[in-house]
VODREN-558655 format. One record per residue (C-alpha): residue number from 1; residue in one letter; chain; x, y, z. Coordinates in nm, 3 decimals, decimal comma, always signed. Layout:
REM residues N
<pt><nuse>NUM</nuse><sevo>A</sevo><selum>A</selum><east>X</east><north>Y</north><up>Z</up></pt>
...
This chain:
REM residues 104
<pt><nuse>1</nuse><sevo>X</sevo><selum>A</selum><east>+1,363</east><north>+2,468</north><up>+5,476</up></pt>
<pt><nuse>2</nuse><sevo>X</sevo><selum>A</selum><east>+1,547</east><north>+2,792</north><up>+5,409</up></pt>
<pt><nuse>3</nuse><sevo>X</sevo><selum>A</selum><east>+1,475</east><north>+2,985</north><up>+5,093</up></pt>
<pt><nuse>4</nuse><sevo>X</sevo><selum>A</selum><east>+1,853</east><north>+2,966</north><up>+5,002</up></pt>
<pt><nuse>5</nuse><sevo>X</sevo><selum>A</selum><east>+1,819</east><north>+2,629</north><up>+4,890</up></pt>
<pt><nuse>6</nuse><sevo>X</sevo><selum>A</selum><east>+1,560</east><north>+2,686</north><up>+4,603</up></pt>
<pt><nuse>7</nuse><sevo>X</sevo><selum>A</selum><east>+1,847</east><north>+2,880</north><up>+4,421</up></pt>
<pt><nuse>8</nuse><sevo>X</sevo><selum>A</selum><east>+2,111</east><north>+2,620</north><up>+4,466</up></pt>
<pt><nuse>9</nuse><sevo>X</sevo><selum>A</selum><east>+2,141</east><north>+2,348</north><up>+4,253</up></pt>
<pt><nuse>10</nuse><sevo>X</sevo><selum>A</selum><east>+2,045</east><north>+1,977</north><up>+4,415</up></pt>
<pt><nuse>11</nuse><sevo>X</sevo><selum>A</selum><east>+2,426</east><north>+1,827</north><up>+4,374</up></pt>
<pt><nuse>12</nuse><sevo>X</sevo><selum>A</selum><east>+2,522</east><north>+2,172</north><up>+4,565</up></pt>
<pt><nuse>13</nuse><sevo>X</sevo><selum>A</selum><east>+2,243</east><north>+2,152</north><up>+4,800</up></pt>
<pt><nuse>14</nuse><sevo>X</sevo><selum>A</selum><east>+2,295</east><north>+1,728</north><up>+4,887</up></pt>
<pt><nuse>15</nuse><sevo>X</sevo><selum>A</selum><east>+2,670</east><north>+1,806</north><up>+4,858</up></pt>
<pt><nuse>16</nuse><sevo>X</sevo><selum>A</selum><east>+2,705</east><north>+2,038</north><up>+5,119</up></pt>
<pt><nuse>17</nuse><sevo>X</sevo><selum>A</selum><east>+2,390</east><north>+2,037</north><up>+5,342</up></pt>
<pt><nuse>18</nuse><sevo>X</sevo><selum>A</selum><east>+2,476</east><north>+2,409</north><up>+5,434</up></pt>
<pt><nuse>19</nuse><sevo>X</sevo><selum>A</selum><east>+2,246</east><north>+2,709</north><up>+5,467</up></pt>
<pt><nuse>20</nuse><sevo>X</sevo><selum>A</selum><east>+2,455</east><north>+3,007</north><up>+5,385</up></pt>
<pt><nuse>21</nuse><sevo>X</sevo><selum>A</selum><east>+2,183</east><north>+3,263</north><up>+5,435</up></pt>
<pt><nuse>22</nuse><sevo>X</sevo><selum>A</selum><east>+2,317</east><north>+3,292</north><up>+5,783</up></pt>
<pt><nuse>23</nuse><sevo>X</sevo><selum>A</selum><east>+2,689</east><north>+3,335</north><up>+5,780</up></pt>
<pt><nuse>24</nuse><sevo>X</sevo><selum>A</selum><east>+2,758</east><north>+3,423</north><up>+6,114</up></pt>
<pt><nuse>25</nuse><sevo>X</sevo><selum>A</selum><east>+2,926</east><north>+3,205</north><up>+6,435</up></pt>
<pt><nuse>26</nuse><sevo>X</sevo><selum>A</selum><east>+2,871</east><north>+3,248</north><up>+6,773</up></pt>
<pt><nuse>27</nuse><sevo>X</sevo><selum>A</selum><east>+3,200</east><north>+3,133</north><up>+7,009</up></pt>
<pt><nuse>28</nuse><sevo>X</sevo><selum>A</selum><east>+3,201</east><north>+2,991</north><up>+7,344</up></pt>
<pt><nuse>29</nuse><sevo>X</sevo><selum>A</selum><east>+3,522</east><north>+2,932</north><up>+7,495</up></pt>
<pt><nuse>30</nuse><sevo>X</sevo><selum>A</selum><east>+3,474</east><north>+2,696</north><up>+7,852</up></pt>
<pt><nuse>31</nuse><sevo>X</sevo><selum>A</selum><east>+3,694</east><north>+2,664</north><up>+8,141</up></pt>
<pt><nuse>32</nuse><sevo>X</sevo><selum>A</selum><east>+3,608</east><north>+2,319</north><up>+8,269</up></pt>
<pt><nuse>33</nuse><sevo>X</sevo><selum>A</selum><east>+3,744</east><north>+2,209</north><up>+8,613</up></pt>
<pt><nuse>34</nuse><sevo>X</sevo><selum>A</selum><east>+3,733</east><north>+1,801</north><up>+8,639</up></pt>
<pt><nuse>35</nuse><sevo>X</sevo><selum>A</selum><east>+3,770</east><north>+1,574</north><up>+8,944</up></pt>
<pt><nuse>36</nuse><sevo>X</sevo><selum>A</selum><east>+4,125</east><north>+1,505</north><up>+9,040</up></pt>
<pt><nuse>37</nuse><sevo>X</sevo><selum>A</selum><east>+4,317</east><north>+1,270</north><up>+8,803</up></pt>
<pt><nuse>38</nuse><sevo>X</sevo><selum>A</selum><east>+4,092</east><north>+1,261</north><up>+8,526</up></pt>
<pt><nuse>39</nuse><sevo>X</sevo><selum>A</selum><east>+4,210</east><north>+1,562</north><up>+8,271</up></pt>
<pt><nuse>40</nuse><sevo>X</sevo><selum>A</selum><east>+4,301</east><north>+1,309</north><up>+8,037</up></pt>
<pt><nuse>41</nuse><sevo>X</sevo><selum>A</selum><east>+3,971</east><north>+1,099</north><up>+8,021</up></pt>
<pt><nuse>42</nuse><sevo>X</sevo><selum>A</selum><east>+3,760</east><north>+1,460</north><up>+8,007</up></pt>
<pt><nuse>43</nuse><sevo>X</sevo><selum>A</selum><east>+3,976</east><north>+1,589</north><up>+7,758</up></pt>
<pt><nuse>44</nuse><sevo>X</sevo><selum>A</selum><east>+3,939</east><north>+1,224</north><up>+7,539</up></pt>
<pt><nuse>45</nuse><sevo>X</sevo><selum>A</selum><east>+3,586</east><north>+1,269</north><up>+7,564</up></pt>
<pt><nuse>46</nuse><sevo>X</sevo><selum>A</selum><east>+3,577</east><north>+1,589</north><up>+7,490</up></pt>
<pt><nuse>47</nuse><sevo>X</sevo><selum>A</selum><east>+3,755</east><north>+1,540</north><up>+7,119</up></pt>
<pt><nuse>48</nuse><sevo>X</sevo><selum>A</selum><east>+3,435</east><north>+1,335</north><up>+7,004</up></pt>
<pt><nuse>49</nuse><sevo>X</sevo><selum>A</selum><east>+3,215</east><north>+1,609</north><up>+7,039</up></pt>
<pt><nuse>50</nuse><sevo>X</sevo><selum>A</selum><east>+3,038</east><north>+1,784</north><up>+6,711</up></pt>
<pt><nuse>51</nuse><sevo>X</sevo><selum>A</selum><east>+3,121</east><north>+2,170</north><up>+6,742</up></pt>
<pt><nuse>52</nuse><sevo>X</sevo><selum>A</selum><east>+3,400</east><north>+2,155</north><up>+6,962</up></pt>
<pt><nuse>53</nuse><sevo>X</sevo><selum>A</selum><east>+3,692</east><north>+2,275</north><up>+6,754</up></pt>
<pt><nuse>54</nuse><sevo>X</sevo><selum>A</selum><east>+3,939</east><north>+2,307</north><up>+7,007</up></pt>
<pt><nuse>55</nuse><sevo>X</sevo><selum>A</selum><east>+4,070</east><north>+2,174</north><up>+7,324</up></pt>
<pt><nuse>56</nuse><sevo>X</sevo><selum>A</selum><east>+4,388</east><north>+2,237</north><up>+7,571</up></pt>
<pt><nuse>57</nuse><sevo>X</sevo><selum>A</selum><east>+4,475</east><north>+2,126</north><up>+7,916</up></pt>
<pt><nuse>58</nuse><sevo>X</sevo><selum>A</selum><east>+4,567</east><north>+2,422</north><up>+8,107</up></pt>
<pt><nuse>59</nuse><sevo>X</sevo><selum>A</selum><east>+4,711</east><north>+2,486</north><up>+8,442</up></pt>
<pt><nuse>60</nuse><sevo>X</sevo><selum>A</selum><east>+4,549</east><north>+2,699</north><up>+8,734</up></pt>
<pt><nuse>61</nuse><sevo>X</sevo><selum>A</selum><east>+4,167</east><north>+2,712</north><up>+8,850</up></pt>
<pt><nuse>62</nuse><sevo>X</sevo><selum>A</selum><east>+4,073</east><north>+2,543</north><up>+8,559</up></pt>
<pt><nuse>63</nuse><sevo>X</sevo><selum>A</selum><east>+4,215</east><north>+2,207</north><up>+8,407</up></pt>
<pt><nuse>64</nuse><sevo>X</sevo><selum>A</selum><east>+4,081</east><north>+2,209</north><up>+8,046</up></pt>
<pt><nuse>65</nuse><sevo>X</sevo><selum>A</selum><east>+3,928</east><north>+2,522</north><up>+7,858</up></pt>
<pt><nuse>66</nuse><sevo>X</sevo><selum>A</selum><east>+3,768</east><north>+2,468</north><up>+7,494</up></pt>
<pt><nuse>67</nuse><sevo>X</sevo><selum>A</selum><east>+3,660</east><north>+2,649</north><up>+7,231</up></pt>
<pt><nuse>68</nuse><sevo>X</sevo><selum>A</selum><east>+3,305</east><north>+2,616</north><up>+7,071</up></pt>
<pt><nuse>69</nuse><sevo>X</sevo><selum>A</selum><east>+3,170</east><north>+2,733</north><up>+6,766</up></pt>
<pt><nuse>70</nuse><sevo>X</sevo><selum>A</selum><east>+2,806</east><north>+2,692</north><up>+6,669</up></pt>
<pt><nuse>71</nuse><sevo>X</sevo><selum>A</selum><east>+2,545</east><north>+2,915</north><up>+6,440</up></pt>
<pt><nuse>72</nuse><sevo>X</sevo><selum>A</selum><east>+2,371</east><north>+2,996</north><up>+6,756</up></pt>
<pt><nuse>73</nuse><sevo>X</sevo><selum>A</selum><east>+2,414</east><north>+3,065</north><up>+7,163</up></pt>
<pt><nuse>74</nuse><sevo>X</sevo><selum>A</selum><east>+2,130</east><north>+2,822</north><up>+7,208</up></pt>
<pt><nuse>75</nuse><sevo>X</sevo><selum>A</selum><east>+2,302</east><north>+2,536</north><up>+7,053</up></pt>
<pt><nuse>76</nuse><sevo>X</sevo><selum>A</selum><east>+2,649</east><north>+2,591</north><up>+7,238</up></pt>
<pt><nuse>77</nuse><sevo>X</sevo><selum>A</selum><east>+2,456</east><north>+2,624</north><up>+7,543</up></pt>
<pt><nuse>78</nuse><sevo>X</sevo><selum>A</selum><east>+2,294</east><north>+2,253</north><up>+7,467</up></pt>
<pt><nuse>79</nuse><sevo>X</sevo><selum>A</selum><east>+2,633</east><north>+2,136</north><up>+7,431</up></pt>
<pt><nuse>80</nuse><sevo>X</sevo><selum>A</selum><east>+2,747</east><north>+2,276</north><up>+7,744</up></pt>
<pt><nuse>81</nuse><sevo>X</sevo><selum>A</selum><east>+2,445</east><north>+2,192</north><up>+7,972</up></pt>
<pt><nuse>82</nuse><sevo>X</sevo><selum>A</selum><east>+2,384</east><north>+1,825</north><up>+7,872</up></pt>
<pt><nuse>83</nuse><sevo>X</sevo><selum>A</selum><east>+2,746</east><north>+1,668</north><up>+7,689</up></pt>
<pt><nuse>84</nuse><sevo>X</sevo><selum>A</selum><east>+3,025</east><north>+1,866</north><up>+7,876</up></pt>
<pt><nuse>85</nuse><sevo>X</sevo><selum>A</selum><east>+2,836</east><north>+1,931</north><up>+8,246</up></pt>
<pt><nuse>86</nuse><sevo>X</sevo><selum>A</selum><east>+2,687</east><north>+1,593</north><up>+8,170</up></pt>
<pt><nuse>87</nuse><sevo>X</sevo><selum>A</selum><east>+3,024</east><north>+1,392</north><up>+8,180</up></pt>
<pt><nuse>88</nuse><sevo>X</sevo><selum>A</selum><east>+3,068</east><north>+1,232</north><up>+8,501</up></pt>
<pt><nuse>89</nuse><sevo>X</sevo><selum>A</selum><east>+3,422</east><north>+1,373</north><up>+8,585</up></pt>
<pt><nuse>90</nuse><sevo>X</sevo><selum>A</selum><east>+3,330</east><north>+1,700</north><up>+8,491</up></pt>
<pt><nuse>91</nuse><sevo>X</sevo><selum>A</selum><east>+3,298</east><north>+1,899</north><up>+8,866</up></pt>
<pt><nuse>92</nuse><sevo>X</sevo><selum>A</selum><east>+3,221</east><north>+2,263</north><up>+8,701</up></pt>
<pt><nuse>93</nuse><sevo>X</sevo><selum>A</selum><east>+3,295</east><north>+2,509</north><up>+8,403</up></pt>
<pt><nuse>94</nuse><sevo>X</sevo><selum>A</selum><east>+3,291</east><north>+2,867</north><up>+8,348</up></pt>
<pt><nuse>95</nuse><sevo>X</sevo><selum>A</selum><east>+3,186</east><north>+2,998</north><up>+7,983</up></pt>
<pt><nuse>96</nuse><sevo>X</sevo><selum>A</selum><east>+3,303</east><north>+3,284</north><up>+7,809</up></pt>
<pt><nuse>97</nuse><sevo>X</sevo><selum>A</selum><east>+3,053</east><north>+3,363</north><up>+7,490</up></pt>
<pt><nuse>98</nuse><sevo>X</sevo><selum>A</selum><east>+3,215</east><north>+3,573</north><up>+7,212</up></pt>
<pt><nuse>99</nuse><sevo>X</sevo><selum>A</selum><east>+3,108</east><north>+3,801</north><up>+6,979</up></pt>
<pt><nuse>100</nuse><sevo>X</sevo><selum>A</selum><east>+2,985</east><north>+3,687</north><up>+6,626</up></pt>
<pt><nuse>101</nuse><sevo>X</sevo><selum>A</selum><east>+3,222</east><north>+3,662</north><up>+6,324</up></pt>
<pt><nuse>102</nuse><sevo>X</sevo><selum>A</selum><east>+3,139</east><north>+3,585</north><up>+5,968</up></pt>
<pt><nuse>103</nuse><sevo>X</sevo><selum>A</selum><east>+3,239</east><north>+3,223</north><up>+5,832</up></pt>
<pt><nuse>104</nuse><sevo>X</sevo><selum>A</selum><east>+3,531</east><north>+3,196</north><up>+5,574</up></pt>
């Protein structure tokens, strides 16, 4: 447990469920090409997952790109390797990590 916690109060703590010591965000944004006719089902799917916070068909190369925002590279690159690669429609992406930026 992070040290944070022992100065908040419990309501705080149980009410939010939030480390703050750690204030940064990492960004992902993926280009996702999907098989042919099924944009709409990826981009359904891809609504419902946790840490994706925001999605667009496109048109070109790519059919969908996405935005992902996590408190580490290793947990947008979970998300990437075994939800989004993991759909079955889903025929490759391209990711583009960005910089770190502190949370509002």
């Amino acid at each position: 447990m992070c040290r944070c916690a022992e100065r908040m109060s419990w309501p705080s703590v149980i009410a939010k469920n939030t480390c703050w010591c750690n204030k940064r965000l990492t960004t992902a944004y993926v280009l996702i090409n999907c098989e042919l006719g099924s944009e709409e089902k990826v981009f359904s799917e891809l609504k419902l997952i946790n840490k994706i916070k925001e999605t667009r068909e496109v048109f070109g190369a790519y059919d969908i790109i996405t935005k992902i925002e996590a408190s580490s590279a290793e947990i947008i690159k979970d998300i990437i390797a075994t939800k989004i690669r993991g759909m079955e429609r889903v025929r490759s992406t391209l990711t583009l990590m960005g910089s770190e930026k502190e949370q509002n």
